[in-house]
Each structure stands twice: as structure tokens, then as C-alpha cells.
N, C-alpha and C positions, 0 to 999 in steps of 0.2 A: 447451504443456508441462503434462503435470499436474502439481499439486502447487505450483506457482506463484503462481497467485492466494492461495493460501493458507500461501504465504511469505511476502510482500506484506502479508498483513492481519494473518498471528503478528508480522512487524515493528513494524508500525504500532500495534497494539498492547501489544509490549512497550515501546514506547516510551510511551506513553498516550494516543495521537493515536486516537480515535474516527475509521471509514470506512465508506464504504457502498460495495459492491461490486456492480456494471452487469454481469452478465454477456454480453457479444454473440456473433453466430453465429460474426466474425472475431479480436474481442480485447476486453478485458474494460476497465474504467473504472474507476477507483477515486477513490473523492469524500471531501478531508476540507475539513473549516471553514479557509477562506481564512488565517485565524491561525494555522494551524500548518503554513502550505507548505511552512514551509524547514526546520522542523524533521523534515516528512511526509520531504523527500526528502534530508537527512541517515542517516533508520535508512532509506531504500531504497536508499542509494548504501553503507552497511554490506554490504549482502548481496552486491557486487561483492568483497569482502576476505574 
């Protein structure tokens, strides 16, 4: 989908969670610092609502 990784990374960033983004030929990777997993996937489970 376009536009996706880079909903992903406006999240993760509005929230202040620094990520580095793996693009692949199938699906993409997004990498943040072990300490903030759960809050990485609190603002990515936001973009479901």
C-alpha cells in the first residue's frame, strides 16, 4: 500500500519513538530501540481506530 510505511514512521514519531525503516522487495521492516516496544506498538495499534 502506498503511503503506509509512512504512516508507520508519522506515528512513531509523533509519539517520539526514533525507527529506522528496511525497505524490502515484499514488505518493509521497521526497527526501534528494544525500550520502547510497547510503546512502538501502542501508537501502531492507534492507526487501527
Amino acid at each position: 500500500m502506498v503511503g503506509l510505511t509512512a504512516a508507520f514512521s508519522e506515528a512513531l514519531a509523533a509519539a517520539g519513538i526514533p525507527c529506522n525503516v528496511l525497505a524490502c522487495r515484499h514488505h518493509d521492516h521497521l526497527l526501534v530501540p528494544v525500550d520502547d516496544v510497547d510503546r512502538a506498538l501502542a501508537a501502531l495499534e492507534q492507526l487501527r481506530h
